[in-house]
C-alpha positions, 0 to 999 in steps of 0.5 A: 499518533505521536510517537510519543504515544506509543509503547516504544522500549529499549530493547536488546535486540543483539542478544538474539542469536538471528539477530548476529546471524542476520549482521553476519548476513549483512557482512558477508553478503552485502560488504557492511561493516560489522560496527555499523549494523551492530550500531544500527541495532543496537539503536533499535527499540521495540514498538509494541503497537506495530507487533500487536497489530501481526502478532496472533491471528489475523484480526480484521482492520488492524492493518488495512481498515474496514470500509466504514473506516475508508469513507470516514478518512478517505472515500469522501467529499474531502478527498475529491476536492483535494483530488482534484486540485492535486490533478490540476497542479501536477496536471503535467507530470501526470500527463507525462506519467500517463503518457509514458507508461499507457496508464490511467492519471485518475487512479495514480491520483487515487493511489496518492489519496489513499496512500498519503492523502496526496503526500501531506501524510507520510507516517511518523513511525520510526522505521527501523524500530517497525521493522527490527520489531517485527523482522525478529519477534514471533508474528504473521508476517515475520519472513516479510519482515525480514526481508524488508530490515534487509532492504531498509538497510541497503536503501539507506545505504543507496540513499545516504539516508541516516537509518535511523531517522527515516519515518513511515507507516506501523508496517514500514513503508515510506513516503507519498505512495508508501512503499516498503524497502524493497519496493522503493528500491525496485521502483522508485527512480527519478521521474523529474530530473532532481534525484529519487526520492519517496518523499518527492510528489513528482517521482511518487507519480512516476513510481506508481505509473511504472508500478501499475505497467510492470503489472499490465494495466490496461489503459482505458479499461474498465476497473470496476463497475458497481450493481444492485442485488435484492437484500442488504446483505450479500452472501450469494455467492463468495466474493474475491479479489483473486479469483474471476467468476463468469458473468452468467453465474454472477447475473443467475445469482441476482447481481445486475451490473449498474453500468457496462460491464463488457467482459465475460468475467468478473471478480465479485467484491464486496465492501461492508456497510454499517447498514448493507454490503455494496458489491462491485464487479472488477475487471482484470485493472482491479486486480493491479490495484491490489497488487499493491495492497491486498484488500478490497476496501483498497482497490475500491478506494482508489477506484472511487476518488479516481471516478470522482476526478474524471 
């Protein structure tokens, strides 16, 4: 969506009373100049898309999407052809990223497909606007927010960058593996000698593969393995993406593993079809994979175009 097409507003957001007392944090704390932020804000405009999409009750797909969603965009034919020409040119930095960090190169290119379709699709929100609207208007995910405008700003600052251009995602995330501020300062770094950079597909692959080691992937292990169960839809037992069942209490319930499945725990997920629920059984690797966004439809997306490329 162009941001022409969106109900972006002038807005005044200096009249807040949190808003001075966040320029004063950003003084105090963090040594700006009081001109520049109050600058930096006063450029700011409301975009009422992205604050619908965390105001109220959570809605489901408003943010990560419905798995019909993932197969029409990403889990598809498509996606795995470019995932394997994307291994196949960057067959040497994965390698490296691989080896360095005792990680899997399949699914840093999964994380790469869903998060940016392999860098060719970064967002084209403005991110100050994304993250001035929800860092100071009431919705779910205020506090986060907050934190986030804070980042944004000391990652421009870091950077060089000019913060009032920089463009990502309705959520405020940046770059080929889509990272928000605080991330992209805590593990975005130089993979390939010329700078960091979000935007850089070479230190987007490291930055995943050091993500992914910070929290314990297990090189070789098994993510997830797909079953059969009696029905179309399944409702057995509750699924989750955080919480492991035992093996037998998932088999008494009629769910058979469709490939080896060595552990004696699971986590029972489940993805929704127009048509029936597929479920999958994750091992402790799944849940790296939604650590770095918390939904299912993610993990097995990234899971899928990862066993697409082996």
């Amino acid at each position: 969506m162009a941001n022409a097409d969106r109900p972006l507003v002038s807005y005044n957001f200096l009249a807040k009373k949190e808003v001075r007392t966040f320029i004063d944090m950003m003084v105090n704390k963090y040594k700006f100049k009081r001109s520049y932020v109050t600058s930096v804000l006063k450029h700011a405009r409301l975009d009422r898309d992205t604050l619908a999409r965390y105001s109220g009750k959570f809605r489901p797909n408003t943010t990560v999407g419905s798995w019909e969603r993932f197969k029409r965009n990403v889990v598809n034919e498509k996606t795995f052809s470019k995932a394997r020409k994307f291994k196949k040119e960057h067959y040497k930095t994965l390698k490296k990223a691989q080896k360095h960090y005792k990680v899997d190169m399949n699914y840093i290119v999964g994380f790469l497909g869903v998060e940016s379709q392999f860098g060719t699709y970064t967002g084209d929100y403005n991110i100050l606007d994304v993250l001035a609207t929800l860092a100071f208007h009431p919705n779910r995910m205020k506090k986060l927010f907050k934190s986030e405008i804070k980042h944004l700003f000391l990652f421009s600052r870091e950077k060089g960058y000019d913060i009032t251009k920089l463009e990502g995602s309705f959520a405020g995330a940046m770059g080929c593996v889509q990272q928000l501020p605080s991330i992209a300062r805590k593990f975005n770094y130089d993979f390939d000698g010329d700078g960091a950079s979000v935007w850089d597909l070479e230190d987007c692959i490291g930055s995943i593969a050091k993500f992914m080691h910070k929290n314990r992937w297990r090189k070789g292990a098994i993510t997830a393995v797909a079953t059969k169960y009696k029905g179309k839809r399944f409702n057995h037992l509750k699924t989750s993406r955080k919480r492991m069942i035992s093996l037998s209490t998932i088999r008494k319930a009629g769910v058979k593993p469709l490939g080896t499945f060595p552990y004696a725990k699971a986590y029972l997920l489940k993805t929704r079809n127009k048509t029936h629920d597929d479920v999958w059984l994750g091992g402790t690797n799944f849940r790296v994979l939604t650590r770095y966004n918390n939904s299912t439809n993610y993990g097995v997306a990234i899971h899928l175009i990862a066993k697409a490329i082996q």
